[in-house]
FIGULUM-503423 format. One record per residue (C-alpha): x, y, z; residue in three letters. Coordinates in steps of 0.2 Angstrom, whole numbers, plus 2048, in hexadecimal, padded with zeros to 3 digits. Layout:
XYZALA;...
END
This chain:
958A169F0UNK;94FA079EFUNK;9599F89F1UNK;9559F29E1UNK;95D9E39E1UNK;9519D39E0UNK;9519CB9F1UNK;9489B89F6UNK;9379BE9FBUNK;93B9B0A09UNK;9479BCA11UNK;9439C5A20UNK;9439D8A1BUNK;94B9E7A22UNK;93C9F3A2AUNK;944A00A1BUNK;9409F1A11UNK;92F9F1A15UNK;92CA04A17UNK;933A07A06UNK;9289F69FEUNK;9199FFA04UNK;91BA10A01UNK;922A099EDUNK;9109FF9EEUNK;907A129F4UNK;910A199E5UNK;90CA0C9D8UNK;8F6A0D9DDUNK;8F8A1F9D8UNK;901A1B9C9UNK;8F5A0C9C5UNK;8E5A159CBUNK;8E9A229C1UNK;8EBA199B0UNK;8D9A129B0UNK;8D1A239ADUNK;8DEA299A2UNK;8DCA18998UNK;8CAA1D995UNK;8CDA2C98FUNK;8DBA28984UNK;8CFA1A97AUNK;8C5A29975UNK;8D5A3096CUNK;8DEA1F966UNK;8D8A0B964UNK;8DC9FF971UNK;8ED9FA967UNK;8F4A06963UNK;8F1A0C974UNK;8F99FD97EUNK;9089FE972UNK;90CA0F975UNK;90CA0F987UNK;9169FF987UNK;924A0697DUNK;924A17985UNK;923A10997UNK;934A03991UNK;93EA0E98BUNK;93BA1899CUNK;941A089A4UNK;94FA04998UNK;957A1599EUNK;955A129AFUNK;960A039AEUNK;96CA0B9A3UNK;96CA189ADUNK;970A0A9BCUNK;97BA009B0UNK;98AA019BBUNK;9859FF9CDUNK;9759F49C7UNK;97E9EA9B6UNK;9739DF9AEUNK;9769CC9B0UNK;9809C59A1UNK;9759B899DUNK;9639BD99CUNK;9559B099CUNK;94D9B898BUNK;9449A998AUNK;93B9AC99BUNK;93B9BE998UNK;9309BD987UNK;9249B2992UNK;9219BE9A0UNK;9209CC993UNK;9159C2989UNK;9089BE997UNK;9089C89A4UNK;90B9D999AUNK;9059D6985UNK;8F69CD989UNK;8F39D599BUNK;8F69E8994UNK;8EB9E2984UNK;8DC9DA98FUNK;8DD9EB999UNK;8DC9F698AUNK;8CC9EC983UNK;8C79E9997UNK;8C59FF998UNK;8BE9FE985UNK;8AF9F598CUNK;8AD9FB99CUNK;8B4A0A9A3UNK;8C2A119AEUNK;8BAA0F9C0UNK;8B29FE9BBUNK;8C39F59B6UNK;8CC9FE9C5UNK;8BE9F79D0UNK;8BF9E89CAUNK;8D19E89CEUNK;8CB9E79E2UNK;8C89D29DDUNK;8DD9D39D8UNK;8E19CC9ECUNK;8D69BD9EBUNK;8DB9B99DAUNK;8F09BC9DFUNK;8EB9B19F0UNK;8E49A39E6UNK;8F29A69D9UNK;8FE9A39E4UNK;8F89949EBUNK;8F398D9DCUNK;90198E9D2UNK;90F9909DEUNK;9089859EEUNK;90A9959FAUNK;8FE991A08UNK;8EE99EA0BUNK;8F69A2A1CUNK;8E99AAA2AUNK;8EE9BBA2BUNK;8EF9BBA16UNK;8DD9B6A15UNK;8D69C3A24UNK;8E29D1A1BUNK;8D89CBA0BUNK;8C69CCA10UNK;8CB9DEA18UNK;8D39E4A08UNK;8C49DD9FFUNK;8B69E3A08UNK;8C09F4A0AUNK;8C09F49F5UNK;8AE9F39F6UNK;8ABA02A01UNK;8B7A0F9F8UNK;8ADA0A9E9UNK;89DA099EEUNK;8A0A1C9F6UNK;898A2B9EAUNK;88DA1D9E2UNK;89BA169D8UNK;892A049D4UNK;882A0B9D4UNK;889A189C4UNK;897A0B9BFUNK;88F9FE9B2UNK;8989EE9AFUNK;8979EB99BUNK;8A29D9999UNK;8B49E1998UNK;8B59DD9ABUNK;8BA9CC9A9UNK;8C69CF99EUNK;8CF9DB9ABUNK;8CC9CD9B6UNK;8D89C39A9UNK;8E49CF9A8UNK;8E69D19BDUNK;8E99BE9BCUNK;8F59BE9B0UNK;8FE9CB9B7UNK;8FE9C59CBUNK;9069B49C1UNK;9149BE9BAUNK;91A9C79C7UNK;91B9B89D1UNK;9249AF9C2UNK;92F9BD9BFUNK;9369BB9D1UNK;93D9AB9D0UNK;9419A99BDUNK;9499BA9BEUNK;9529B79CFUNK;9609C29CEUNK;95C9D19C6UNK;9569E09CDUNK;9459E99CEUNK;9479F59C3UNK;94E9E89B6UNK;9429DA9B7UNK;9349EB9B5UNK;93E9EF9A5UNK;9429DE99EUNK;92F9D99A0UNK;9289EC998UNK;9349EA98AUNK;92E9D8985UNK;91B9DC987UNK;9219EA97DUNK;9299E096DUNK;91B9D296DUNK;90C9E196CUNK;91A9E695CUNK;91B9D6956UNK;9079D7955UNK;9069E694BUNK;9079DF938UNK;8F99D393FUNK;8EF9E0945UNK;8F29ED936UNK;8F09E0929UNK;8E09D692FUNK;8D79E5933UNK;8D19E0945UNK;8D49F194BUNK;8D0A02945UNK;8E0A0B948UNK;8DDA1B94FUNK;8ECA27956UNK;8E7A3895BUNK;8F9A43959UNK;8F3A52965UNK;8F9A57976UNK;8F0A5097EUNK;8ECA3F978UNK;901A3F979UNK;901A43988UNK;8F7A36990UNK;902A27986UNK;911A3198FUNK;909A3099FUNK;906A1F99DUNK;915A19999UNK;91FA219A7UNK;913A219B4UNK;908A119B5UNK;913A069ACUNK;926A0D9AFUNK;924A149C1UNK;916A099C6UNK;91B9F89C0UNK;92C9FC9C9UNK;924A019DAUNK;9199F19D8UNK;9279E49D4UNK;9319EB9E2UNK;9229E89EDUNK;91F9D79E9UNK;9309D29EDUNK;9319D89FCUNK;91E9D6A02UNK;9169C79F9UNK;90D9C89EAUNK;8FC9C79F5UNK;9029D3A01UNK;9069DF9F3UNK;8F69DB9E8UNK;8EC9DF9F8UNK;8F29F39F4UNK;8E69F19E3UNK;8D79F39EDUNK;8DCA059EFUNK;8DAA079DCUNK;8C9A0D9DAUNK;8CDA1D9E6UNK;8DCA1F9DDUNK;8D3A219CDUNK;8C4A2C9D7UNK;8D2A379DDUNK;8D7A3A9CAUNK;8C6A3D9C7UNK;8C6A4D9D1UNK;8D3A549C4UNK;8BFA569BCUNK;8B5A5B9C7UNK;8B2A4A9D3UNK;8B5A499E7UNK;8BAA3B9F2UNK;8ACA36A00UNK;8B1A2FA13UNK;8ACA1FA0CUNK;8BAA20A01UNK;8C6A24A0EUNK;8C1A19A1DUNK;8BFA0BA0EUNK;8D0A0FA0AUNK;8D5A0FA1CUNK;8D09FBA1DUNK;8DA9F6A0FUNK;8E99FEA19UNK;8E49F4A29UNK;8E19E5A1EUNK;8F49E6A14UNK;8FC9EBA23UNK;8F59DEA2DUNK;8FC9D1A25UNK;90C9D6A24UNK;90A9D7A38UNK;9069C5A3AUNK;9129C0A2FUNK;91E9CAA39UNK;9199C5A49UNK;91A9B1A41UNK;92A9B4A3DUNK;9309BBA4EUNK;9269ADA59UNK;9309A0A4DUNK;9419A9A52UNK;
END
């Protein structure tokens, strides 16, 4: 359905291509912007450990039997990078997913997801810092649009006027950083492979390092393990397996390599509406500055898929 092969985000894209990048990126916002107040909750129920580790293993065995299940049209490269693996694992998901979970602790669901409006500046300067890739025009118009679009989706109800920022901000900061550097990473050490195994092969390393952790964390007693069995403490670590991180981290490495990482993180911005939305599942309501600030951040990513579009063409 996808096209999941891996594909040089150099190449020019088919418009199926792009429709089916953005409407993957629409898909993985719900997913993500769902998980922040989900998160929240969940930390009531179960410490931030045990919590991150649950999700991750749920959410890669989801993956693993996707690509089983596509093990014959899809088969898996006989020589896998493990090295490279357990180092995108290692960053962008075991210490990302960790520095979320404290990130939520400290804070709180909407203030980590607005937070998360800063994720296309920091992927633009990423990108350009590590990688060289030039901060074209239309990338840094799309940007500011995106950005200030963020800011009036949140600002809408009196979201930073009830939101308090309490320190774990940065650390969600952190994490979008480390993240935006492995998904550009896992493009080109991972060339070759598809979406939907560069998704799993990550999850399932981030999952064996947050593992490897345990007899560290049991035995030194940093954290107070507390796993609530009910229903529906089991059913928020389902739904955060399969939907933030086994459909949503699909969706977003698909986007990224046919889009651009900055392109792609400029669909975070839409975050904290996503998370209002699942708000109304309790009682909350979306504004019209929610929706013409969602609105901008459409113009600003679309935009800058325009330009480069319209670059491309004039070049031809």
């Amino acid at each position: 359905m996808f096209g999941f092969r891996n594909q040089p985000m150099s190449m020019t894209q088919s418009p199926r291509d792009l429709i089916l990048a953005n409407l993957g990126l629409l898909v993985m916002i719900f997913a993500w912007g769902a998980f922040f107040p989900i998160l929240e909750r969940l930390l009531t129920m179960w410490d931030f450990y045990s919590a991150t580790l649950a999700r991750q293993i749920c959410g890669a065995l989801v993956l693993t039997i996707g690509v089983l299940a596509r093990r014959t049209s899809e088969p898996l490269p006989r020589a896998v990078p493990w090295r490279r693996v357990l180092i995108l694992g290692g960053a962008g998901v075991t210490i990302g997913s960790l520095m979320t979970s404290v990130g939520v602790l400290l804070s709180n669901g909407l203030s980590s997801a607005i937070i998360s409006t800063a994720n296309p500046v920091g992927s633009a300067l990423t990108a350009a810092i590590v990688y060289r890739e030039p901060l074209a025009r239309g990338i840094v118009f799309a940007t500011i649009l995106s950005v200030v679009g963020g800011l009036i989706s949140v600002t809408g109800n009196g979201s930073l006027t009830t939101t308090h920022f309490q320190g774990g901000e940065i650390l969600i900061v952190i994490a979008n950083v480390l993240w935006t550097w492995m998904s550009m990473a896992a493009q080109r050490w991972l060339r070759g492979f598809s979406q939907l195994q560069i998704s799993a092969l990550t999850v399932i390393a981030g999952a064996f390092w947050l593992a490897m952790l345990s007899p560290v964390i049991v035995l030194s007693g940093l954290v107070e393990i507390r796993i609530d069995l009910g229903f529906e403490a089991l059913a928020m670590v389902a739904f955060a397996g399969i939907v933030p991180i086994a459909i949503g981290n699909f969706c977003w490495h698909y986007g990224v390599s046919r889009l651009g990482i900055i392109v792609a993180s400029m669909y975070n911005n839409l975050l904290p509406a996503a998370a209002l939305a699942t708000t109304v599942l309790l009682g909350g309501a979306f504004t019209w500055q929610q929706l013409v600030g969602g609105a901008i951040i459409l113009v600003g990513v679309f935009s800058a898929q325009l330009i480069a579009l319209r670059r491309k063409l004039n070049r031809t």
